[in-house]
N, C-alpha and C positions, 0 to 999 in steps of 0.2 A: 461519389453518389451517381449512382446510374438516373442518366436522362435522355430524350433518345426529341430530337428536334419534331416539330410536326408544323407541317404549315396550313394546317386549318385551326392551329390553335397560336399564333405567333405572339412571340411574350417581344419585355426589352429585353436587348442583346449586348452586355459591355465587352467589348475587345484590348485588350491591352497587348500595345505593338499593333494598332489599325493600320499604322503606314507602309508593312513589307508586302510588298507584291503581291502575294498571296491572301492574307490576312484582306487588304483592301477590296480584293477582289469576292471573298468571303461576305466581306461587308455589306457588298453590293448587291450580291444577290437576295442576301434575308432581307433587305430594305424593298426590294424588287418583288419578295414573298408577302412583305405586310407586318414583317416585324418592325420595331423600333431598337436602331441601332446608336451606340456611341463607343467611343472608343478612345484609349489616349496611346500617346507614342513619345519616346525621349527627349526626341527633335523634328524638329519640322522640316517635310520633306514634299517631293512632288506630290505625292501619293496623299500626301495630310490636306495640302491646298486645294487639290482635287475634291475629295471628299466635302468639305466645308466649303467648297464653294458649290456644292451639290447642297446643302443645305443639315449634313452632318454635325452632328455637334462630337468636336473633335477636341483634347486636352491636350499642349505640349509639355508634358511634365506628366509621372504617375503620382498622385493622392489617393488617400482609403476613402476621398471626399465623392470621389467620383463613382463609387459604388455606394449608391443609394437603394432604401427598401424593395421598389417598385423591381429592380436588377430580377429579372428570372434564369440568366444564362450567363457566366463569366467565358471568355475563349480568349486563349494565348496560346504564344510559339515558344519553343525552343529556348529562344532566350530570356524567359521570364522564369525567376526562381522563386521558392515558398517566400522569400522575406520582401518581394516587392509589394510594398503596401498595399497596391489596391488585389494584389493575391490574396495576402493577409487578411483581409477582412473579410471577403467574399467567403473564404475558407472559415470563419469565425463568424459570421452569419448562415451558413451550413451551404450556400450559393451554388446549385449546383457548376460543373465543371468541363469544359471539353477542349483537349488540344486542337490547334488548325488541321491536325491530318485527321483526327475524329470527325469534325465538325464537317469537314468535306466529305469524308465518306456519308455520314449519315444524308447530307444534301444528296450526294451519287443514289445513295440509293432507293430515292421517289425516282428516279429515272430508268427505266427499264430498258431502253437501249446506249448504256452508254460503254464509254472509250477511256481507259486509262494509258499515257504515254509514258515508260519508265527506260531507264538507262545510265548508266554512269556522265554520257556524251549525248547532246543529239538534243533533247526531248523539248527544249523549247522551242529548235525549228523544225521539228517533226508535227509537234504540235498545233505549230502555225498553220503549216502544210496544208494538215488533214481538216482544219477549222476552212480554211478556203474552199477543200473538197464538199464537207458537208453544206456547206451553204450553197455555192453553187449546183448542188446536189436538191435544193429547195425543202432541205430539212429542218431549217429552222433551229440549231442546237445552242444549247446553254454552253457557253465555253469557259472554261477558265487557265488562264496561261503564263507562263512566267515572265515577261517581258513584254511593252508595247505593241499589239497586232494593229498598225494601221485600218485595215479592215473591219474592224469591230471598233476602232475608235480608243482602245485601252487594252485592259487584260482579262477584261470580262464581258462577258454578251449575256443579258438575259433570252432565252427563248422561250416560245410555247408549246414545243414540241416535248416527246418523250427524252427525247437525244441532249446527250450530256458527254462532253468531251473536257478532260483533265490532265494535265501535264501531274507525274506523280511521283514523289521525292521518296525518294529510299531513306535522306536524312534521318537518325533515329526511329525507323524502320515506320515511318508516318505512313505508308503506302500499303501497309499491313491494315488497314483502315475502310481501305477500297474493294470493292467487288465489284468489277466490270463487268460487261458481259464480254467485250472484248480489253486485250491486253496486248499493248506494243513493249516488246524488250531490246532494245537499241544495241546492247552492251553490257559486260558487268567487267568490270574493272575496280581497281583498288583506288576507293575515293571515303573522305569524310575516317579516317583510320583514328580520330581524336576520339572516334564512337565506334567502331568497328573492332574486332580484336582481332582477325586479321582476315585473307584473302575467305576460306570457311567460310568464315560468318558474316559476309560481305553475300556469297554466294548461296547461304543458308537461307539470307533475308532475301533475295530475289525468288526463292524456291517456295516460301509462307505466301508471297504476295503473287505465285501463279496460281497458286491451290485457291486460291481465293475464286478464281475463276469458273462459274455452274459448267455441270457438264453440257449445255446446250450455247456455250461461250466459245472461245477461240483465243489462244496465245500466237502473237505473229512474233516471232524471234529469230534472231540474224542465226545461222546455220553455222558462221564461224567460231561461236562461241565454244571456248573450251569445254567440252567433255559436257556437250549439250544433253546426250541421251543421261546419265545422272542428273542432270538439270532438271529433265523434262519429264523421265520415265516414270509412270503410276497416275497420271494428272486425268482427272476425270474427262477436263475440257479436248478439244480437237488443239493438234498443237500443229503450226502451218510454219515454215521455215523460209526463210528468206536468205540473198547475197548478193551481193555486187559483182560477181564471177562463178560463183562454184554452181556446175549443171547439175550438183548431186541435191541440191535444193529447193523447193516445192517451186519457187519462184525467182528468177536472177533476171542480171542485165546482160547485156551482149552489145556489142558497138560502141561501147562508151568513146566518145570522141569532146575534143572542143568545140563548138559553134565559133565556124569561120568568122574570125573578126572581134569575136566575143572572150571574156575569162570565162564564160558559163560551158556546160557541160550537156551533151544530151545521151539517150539513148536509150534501147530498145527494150521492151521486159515481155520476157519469156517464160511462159511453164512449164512444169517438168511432164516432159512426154507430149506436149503439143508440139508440132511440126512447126506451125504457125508464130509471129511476134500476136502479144496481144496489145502495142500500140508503143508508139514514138513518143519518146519525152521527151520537153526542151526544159531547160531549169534559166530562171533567172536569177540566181544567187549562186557565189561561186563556191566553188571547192568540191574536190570529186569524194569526198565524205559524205558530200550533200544527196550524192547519187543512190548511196546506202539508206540516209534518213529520207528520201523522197520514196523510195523502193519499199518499205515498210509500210508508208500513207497508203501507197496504193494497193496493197493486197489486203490492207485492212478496208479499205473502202469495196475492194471487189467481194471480199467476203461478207458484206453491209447491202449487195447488190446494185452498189453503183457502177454504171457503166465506163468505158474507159471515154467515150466520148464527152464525158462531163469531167471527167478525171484529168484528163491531157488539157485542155483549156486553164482550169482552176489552177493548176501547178504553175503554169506559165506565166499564172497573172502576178502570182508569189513571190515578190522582191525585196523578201527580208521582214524580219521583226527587230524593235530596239536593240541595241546594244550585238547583235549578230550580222558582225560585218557591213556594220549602219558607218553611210557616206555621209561625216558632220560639213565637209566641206573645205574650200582652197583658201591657204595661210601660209604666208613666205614663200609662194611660188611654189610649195608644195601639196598632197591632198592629203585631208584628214580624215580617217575612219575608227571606228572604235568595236570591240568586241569582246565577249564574255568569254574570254580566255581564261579559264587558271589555275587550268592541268597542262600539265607536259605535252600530253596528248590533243590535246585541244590548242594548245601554242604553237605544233607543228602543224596540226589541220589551217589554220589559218595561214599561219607564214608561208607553205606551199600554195595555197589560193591566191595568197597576194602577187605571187611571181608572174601570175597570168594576167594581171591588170597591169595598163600603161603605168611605167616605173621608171627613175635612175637607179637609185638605191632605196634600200628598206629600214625603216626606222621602226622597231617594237620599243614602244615609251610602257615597259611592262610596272604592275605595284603587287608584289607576294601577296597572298590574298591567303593567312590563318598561318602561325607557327611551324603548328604539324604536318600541315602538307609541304611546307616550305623544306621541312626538315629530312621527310620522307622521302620525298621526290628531288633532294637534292642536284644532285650530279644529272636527272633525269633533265630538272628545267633550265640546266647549263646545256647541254646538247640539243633542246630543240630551240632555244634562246639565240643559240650560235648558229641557227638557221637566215638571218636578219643581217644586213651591213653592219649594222651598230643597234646599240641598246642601250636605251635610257631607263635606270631602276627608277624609283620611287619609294620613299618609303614604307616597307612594309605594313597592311592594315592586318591589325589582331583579328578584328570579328569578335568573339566569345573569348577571346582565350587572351590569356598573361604568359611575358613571356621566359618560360622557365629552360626553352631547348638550347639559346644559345646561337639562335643564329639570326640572321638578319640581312636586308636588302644589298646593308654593305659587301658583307662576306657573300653574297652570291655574284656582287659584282667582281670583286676579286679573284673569283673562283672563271669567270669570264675572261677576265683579262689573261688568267693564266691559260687559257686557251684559245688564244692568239683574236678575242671577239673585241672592237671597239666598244667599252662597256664605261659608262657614267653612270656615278651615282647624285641626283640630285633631288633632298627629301620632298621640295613641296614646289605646286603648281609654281610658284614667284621663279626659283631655283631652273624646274625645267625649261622655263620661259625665257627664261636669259641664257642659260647654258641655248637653246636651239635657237635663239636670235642672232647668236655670232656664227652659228655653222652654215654651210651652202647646202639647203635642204631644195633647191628649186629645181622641179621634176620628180621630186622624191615622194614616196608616200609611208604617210607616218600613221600607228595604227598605237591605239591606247588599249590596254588589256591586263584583266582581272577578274576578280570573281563579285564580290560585293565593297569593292572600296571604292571611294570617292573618282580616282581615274579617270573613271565612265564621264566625268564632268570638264576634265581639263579640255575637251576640244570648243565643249560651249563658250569656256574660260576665255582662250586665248583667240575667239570668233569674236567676242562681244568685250575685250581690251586692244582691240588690233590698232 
């Protein structure tokens, strides 16, 4: 049933799965519009307590009791199928319907200057980034982002401006939903392949979601990208290219250095065919990946017509979002960090960053994060795994999926050991916590890393049993 959201006319709104990051963040806004939201979720989570203690009427458990007459709008994610009850009825009361990537584009688009952030890697601290830049910029933007932005206080910011900035999931091509005016593309790599049929159609789905873009729009995309001119070539929009070295690029860095004393990174960003630097970066987050997702905020901001003067400050002030490289703090003499590692690639961008902060040894307490990827990237997450003194598994988190492939957190430990890495397997928080109370972790830094499994909690865990 075609429904198309309007906020002069705001109905009630039920969400089922209000507690995922996004979803929550969803929620917030049409609450912020003048709709009447509620929602329910499996289990109670940060994001539930939040909500309901904002004054949310929120259900832990789905019932078809919770879709009542008055319902004008049902919205769910991903992992809600036809037989969850409160689908069922809504679907059986003719209720209309919209996924969280529908639901958000249609929100994107009352807003006439906005920003979508897409990428295989990157886009939730890209996202952070450029959400600093626009505000100190005195824009005023509606944000929405994957991960806790200190700065906003959450993962959502109402504004009253035109400006709308979106972190934007290619998952199940939900991004195909979106029509920016502008369009960040970070990367495309081989991710989410449980839904993808292979590298094509991974690539196919980044090519739907530039077209999206008006011809009076802008796609900023990294210049490294394989066989970018097939990516890009026919695209109504202006398409601007970016890199962390290559001069053959609309826009690059030059100077890249450490900051004396610091793990952080600065450096210079240059035009193509200008003589001149158009200004000195300093980064407060480390990792020289970060150099790339910063380099992108800012040619999007400069094509937005922000200056660099407001651009160079707001970066600087940038010292991370939840879970990306977030200092939970010092335990057994050693330091605890946590991050949304859990791709290959993403597991070396980190373990590289880490070598640059005060260290003895390195400890990745990693948890496989979905069968499929575990299975795909096999041998991949043994070699940047074996980046780390030693590794601590975790029992592997399913996410959506059962598990039919065969493999598992054990067998990747094994597959570790046999390549000379100190690897433990220990399934649960109790287990890690004992196995690393007998070892000499003081001076060390131990860093927890995944994609959406519980992980992300053990450093609170073992802060708050010390």
């Amino acid at each position: 049933m075609s429904f198309q959201i309007d906020s002069e006319k705001p109905c009630h709104v039920h969400f089922i799965g209000i507690g995922g990051m996004s979803m929550s963040g969803l929620a917030f806004i049409l609450r912020e519009k003048g709709f009447h939201v509620t929602g329910s979720d499996r289990a109670e989570s940060i994001e539930t307590n939040y909500l309901k203690n904002l004054g949310f009427q929120v259900w832990i458990g789905h019932d078809a009791s919770h879709i009542t007459e008055d319902v004008g709008l049902l919205v769910y994610n991903a992992a809600i199928h036809p037989d969850n009850p409160e689908f069922a009825k809504a679907a059986a009361m003719n209720i209309p319907m919209l996924t969280r990537g529908e639901l958000l584009g249609q929100i994107m688009r009352e807003y006439p200057i906005s920003v979508g952030v897409a990428g295989t890697h990157g886009k939730t601290t890209t996202t952070s980034i450029m959400s600093h830049i626009l505000l100190a910029a005195g824009l005023d933007p509606t944000i929405t982002v994957g991960s806790e932005l200190p700065k906003i206080g959450g993962t959502v910011r109402c504004g009253k401006s035109p400006v709308f900035l979106a972190e934007a999931c290619e998952y199940t091509n939900s991004f195909h939903y979106l029509y920016p005016l502008y369009e960040i593309v970070l990367n495309i790599e081989a991710e989410h392949m449980d839904f993808f049929k292979d590298m094509d159609d991974v690539r196919h789905s980044f090519r739907v979601y530039m077209e999206n873009v008006p011809a009076e729009g802008a796609v900023v995309i990294d210049y490294a990208i394989k066989n970018l001119d097939e990516l890009t070539a026919g695209l109504a929009c202006r398409v601007v290219t970016y890199n962390m070295t290559d001069v053959n690029a609309d826009y690059h860095a030059e100077n890249i250095a450490l900051i004396p004393g610091t793990p952080y990174y600065e450096f210079d960003v240059c035009k193509k065919g200008c003589a001149m630097r158009l200004m000195h970066v300093q980064l407060s987050v480390p990792g020289i990946h970060n150099v790339g997702n910063c380099l992108s905020a800012i040619v999007t901001a400069l094509l937005m017509g922000i200056r660099p003067e407001t651009i160079v400050p707001a970066i600087a002030e940038y010292t991370g979002a939840g879970a990306r490289f977030e200092k939970k703090g010092p335990w057994g003499g050693g330091m605890l960090y946590d991050d949304y590692a859990h791709h290959p690639q993403e597991i070396e961008a980190t373990l590289k960053a880490a070598v640059n902060f005060p260290h003895r040894q390195i400890w990745a307490l990693f948890q496989p994060h979905t069968y499929s990827r575990t299975k795909q990237f096999f041998n991949e997450f043994v070699q940047a795994l074996s980046l780390a003194d030693h590794v601590v598994l975790m029992k592997l988190y399913p996410a959506r999926e059962t598990d039919t492939l065969g493999v598992s957190s054990e067998l990747l430990c094994e597959a570790l050991q046999k390549n000379g890495v100190d690897a433990h397997y220990c399934p649960t928080f109790d287990d890690m916590k004992n196995f690393l109370l007998k070892q000499d972790i003081n001076g060390d830094l131990l860093i927890t890393m995944s994609g959406s499994g519980n992980i992300h909690e053990f450093g609170d865990y073992l802060l708050s049993n010390e």
